[in-house]
C-alpha positions as CSV (number, residue, x, y, z in Angstrom):
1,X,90.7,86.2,59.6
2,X,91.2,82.6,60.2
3,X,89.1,79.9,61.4
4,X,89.9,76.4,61.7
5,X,86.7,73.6,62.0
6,X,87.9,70.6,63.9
7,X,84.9,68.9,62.3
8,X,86.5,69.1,59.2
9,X,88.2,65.9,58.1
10,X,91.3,68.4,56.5
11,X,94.3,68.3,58.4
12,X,94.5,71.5,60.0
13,X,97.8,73.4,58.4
14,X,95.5,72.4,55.3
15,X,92.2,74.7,56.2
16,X,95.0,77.7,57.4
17,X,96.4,76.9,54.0
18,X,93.3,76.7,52.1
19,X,91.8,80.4,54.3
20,X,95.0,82.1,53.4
21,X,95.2,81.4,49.6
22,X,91.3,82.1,49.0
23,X,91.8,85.6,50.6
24,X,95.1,85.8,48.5
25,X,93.2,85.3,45.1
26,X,90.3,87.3,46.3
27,X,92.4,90.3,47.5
28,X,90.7,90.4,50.8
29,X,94.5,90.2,51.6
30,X,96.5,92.3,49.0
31,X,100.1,92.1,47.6
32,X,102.2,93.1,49.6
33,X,100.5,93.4,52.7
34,X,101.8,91.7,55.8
35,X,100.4,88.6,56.8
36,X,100.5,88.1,60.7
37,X,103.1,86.1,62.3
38,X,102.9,82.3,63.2
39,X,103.3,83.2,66.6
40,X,100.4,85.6,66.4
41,X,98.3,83.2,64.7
42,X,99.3,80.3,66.6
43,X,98.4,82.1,69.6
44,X,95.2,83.5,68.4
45,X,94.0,80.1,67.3
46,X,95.8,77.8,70.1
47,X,97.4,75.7,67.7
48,X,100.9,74.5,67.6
49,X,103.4,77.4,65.7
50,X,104.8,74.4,63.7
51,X,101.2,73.8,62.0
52,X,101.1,77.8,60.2
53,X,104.5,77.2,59.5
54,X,104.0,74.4,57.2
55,X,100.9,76.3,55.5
56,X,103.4,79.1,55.4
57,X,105.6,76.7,53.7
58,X,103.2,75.9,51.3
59,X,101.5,79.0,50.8
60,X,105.4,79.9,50.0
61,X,106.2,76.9,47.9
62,X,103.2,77.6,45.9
63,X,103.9,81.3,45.0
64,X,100.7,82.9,47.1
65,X,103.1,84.9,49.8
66,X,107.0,85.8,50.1
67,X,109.2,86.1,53.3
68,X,111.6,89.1,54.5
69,X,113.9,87.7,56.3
70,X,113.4,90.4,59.4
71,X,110.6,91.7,58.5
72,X,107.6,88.8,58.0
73,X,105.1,87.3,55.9
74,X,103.7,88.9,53.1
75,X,100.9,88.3,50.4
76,X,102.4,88.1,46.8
77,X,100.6,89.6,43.5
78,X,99.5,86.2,41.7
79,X,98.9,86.1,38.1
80,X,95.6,83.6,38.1
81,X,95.2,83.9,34.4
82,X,98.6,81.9,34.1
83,X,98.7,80.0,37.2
84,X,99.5,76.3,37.5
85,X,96.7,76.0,40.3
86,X,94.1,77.1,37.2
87,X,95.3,74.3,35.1
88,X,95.3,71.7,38.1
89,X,91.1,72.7,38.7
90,X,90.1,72.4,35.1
91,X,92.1,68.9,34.9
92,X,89.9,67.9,37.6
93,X,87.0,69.7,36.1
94,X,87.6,67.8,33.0
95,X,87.7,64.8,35.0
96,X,84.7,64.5,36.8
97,X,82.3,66.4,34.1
98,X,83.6,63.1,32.0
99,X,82.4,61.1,34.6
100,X,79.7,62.6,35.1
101,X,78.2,62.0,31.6
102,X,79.4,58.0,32.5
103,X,76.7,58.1,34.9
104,X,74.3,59.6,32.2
105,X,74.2,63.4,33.2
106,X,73.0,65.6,30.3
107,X,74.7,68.5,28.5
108,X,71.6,70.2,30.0
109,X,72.1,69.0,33.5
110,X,75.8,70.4,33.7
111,X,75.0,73.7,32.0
112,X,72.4,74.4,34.8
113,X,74.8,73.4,37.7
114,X,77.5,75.9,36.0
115,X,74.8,78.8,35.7
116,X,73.3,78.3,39.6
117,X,77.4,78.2,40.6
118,X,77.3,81.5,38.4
119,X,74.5,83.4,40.1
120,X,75.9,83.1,43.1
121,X,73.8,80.2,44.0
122,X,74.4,76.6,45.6
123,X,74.1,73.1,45.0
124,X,72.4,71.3,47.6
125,X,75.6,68.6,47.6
126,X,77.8,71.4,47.7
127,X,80.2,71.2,51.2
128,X,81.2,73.3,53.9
């Protein structure tokens, strides 16, 4: 369900973060279901309980899951048409498409990076 890459320069409540919302938005966990316990995934991935509490936290904070006090974790129905994570990626989107045409990348260019990302394809710079 979870990995965690201690390669990766992201802290690690970040990566448990970053796992749990992308299964979130792509219903691989659905609303409403119950997410397992930081104990369970503390154990599970020998990390300190106090690091999947603060991506719970955040996943919490950010609208992604809801707590029952008693009862656990669970994923919450997100809206992504209206949600303020959307805005915050085409801001950056904006952003570096901008500079990219700064550094002379065509119209042409960009429209054939969006339609590989589109296919299903990647970019040879692309990370992970």
């Amino acid at each position: 369900m979870i990995s965690v890459n201690l390669r990766d320069t992201r802290p690690i409540y970040e990566q448990i973060y970053d796992s749990l919302r992308e299964q979130i938005v792509k219903s691989i966990i659905k609303p409403d279901e119950k997410l397992p316990s930081v104990r369970e995934i503390a154990a599970e991935l020998s990390i300190n309980p106090n690091t999947i509490q603060r991506a719970f936290g955040r996943l919490e904070q950010e609208g992604y899951v809801y707590t029952v006090s008693g009862r656990g974790t669970f994923a919450a129905a997100v809206n992504l048409l209206s949600h303020p994570r959307r805005e915050e990626l085409f801001s950056k989107f904006d952003h570096n498409v901008s500079e990219l045409l700064t550094y002379g990348v065509t119209g042409e260019e960009l429209m054939e990076r969006v339609q590989l990302l589109l296919k299903g394809g990647r970019t040879n710079d692309s990370n992970e």
